[in-house]
VOVEXBA-803616 format. One record per atom (N, C-alpha, C, CB): x negated, y, z. Coordinates in steps of 0.001 Angstrom, whole numbers, plus 524288, in hexadecimal, padded with zeros to 5 digits. Atoms other than C-alpha are relative to their C-alpha. Glycine has a CB too. Layout:
N
XYZ
...
***
This chain:
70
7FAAF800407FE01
BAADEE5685EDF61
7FFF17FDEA80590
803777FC8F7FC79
7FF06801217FDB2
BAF15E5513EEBD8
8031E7FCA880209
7FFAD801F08003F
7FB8B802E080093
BB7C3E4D2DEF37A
8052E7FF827FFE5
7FFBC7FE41801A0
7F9C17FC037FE21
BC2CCE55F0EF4B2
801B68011A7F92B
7FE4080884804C4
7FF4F7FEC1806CC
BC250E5741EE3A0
800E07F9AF7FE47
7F933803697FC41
7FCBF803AB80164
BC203E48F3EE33F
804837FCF4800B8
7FE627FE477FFD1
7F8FA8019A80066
BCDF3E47ECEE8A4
8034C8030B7FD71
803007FFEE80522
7FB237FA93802D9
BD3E8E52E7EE2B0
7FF347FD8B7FBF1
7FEDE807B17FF70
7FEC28008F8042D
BD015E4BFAED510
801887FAA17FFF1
7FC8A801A57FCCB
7FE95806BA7FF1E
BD4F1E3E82ED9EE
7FF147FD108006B
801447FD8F7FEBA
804448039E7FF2D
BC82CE36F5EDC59
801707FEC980596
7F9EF802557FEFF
802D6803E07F973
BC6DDE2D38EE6E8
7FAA87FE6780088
802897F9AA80105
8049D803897FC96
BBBF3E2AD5EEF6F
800407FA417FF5E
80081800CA8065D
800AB804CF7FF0D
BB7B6E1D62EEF35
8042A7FD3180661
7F931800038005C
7FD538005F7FADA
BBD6EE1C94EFED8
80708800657FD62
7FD9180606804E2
7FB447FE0E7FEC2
BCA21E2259EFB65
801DF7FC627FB69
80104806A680018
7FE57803CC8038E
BCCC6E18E8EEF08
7FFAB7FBF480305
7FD447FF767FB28
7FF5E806447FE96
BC9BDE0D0DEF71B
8049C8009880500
7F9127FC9E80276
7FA8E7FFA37FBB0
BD400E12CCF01B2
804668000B7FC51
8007D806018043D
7FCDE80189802E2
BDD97E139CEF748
8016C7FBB07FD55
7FFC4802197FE1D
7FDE18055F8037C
BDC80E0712EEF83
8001F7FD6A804A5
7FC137FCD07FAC9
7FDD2803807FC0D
BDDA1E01CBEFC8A
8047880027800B0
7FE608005880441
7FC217FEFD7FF98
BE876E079BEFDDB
804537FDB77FC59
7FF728042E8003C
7FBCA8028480507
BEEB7E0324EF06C
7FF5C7FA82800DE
7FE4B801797F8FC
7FFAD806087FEF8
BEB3BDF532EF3F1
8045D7FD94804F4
7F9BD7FE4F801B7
7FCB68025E7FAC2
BF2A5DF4B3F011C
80609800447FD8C
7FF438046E80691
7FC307FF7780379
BFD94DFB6FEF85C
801FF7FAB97FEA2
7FE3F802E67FB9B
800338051980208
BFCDEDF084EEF33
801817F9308021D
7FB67800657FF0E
7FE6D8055F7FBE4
BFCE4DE617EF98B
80521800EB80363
7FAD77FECD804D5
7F9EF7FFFB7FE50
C098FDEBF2EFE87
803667FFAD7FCB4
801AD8040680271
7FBF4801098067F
C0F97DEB9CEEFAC
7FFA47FB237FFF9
7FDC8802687F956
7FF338030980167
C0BF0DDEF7EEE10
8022B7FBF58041F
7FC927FF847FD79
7FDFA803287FD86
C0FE4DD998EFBC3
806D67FF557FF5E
7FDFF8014A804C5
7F9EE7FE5F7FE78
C1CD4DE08FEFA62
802EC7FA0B7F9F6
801C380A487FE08
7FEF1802B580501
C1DD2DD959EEBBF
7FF947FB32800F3
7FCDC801397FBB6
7FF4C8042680028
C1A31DCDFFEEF6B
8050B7FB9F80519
7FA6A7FF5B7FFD1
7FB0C801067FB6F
C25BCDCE7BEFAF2
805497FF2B7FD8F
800E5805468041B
7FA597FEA8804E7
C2F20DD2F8EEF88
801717FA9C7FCCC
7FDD9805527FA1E
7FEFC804E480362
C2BC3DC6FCEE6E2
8020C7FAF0802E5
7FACE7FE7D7FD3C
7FF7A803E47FCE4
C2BC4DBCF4EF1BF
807187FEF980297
7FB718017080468
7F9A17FE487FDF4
C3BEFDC35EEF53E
8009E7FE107FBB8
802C7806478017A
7FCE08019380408
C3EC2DC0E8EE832
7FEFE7FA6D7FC9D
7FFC38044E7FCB6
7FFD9804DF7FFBC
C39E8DB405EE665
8039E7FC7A80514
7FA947FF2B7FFF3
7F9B28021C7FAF2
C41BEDB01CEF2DF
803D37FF607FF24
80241802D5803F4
7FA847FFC880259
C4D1EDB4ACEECF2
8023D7FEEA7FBE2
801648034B7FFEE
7FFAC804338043D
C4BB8DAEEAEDFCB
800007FA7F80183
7FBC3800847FC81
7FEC98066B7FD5E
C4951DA1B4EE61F
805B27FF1E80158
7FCAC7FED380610
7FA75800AA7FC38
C5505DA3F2EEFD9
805517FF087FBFE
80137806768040A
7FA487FF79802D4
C5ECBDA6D9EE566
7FF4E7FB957FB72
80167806DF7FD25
801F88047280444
C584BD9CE2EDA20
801277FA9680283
7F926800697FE94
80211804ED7FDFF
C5562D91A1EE2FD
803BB7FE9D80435
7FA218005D8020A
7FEF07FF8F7FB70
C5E18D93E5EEDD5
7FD387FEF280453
8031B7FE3F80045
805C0801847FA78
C5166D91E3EF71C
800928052280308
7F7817FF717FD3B
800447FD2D7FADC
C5391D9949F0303
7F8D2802F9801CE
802367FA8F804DC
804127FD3F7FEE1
C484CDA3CFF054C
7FBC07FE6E80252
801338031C80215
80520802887FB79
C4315D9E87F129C
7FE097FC0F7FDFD
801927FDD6805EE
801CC806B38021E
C42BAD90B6F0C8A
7FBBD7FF987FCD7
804507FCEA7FC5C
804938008280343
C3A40D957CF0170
7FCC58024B802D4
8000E801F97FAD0
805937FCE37FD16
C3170D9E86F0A19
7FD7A7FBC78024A
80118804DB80519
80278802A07FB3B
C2EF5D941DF1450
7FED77FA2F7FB86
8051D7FF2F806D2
803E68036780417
C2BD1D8919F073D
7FBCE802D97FF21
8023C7FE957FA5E
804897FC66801AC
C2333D9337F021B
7FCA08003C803D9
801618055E7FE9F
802D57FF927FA42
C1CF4D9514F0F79
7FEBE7F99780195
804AA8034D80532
8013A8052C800B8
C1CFDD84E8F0FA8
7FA8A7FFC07FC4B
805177FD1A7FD6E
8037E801AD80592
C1318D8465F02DE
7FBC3803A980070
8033C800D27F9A1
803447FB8B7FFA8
C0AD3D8F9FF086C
7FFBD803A87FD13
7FC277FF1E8002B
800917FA9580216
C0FDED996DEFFB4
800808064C80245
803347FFB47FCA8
7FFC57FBB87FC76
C1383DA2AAF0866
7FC1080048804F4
8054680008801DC
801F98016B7FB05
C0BC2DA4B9F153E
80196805098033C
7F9997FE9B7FFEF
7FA8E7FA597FB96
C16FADABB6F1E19
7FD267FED980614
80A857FD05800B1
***
């Protein structure tokens, strides 16, 4: 077989799989930045409305205790 049949039956080259799962990793690291942007809004806003703690106030504690590093 050639290499023009193993693409036609859906085989990857060694090369062309490691360009792809690269690819699904950068993916991945944009799902989970976006998710972890999503959770961090909605902890804000559970605080804000629970606690009445003002957003900046908790960012810039959080950023006090080295949890954040803005």
């Amino acid at each position: 077989m050639g290499r023009n049949s193993l693409k036609t039956y859906g085989l990857l080259r060694r090369s062309e799989f490691r360009n792809y799962e690269g690819a699904c990793n950068a993916h991945s690291l944009g799902w989970n930045i976006l998710g972890l942007t999503i959770a961090l809004t909605f902890f804000l806003c559970v605080c804000e409305h629970l606690f009445s703690i003002n957003s900046v106030t908790l960012l810039n504690e959080l950023r006090q205790i080295g949890f954040l590093n803005l």
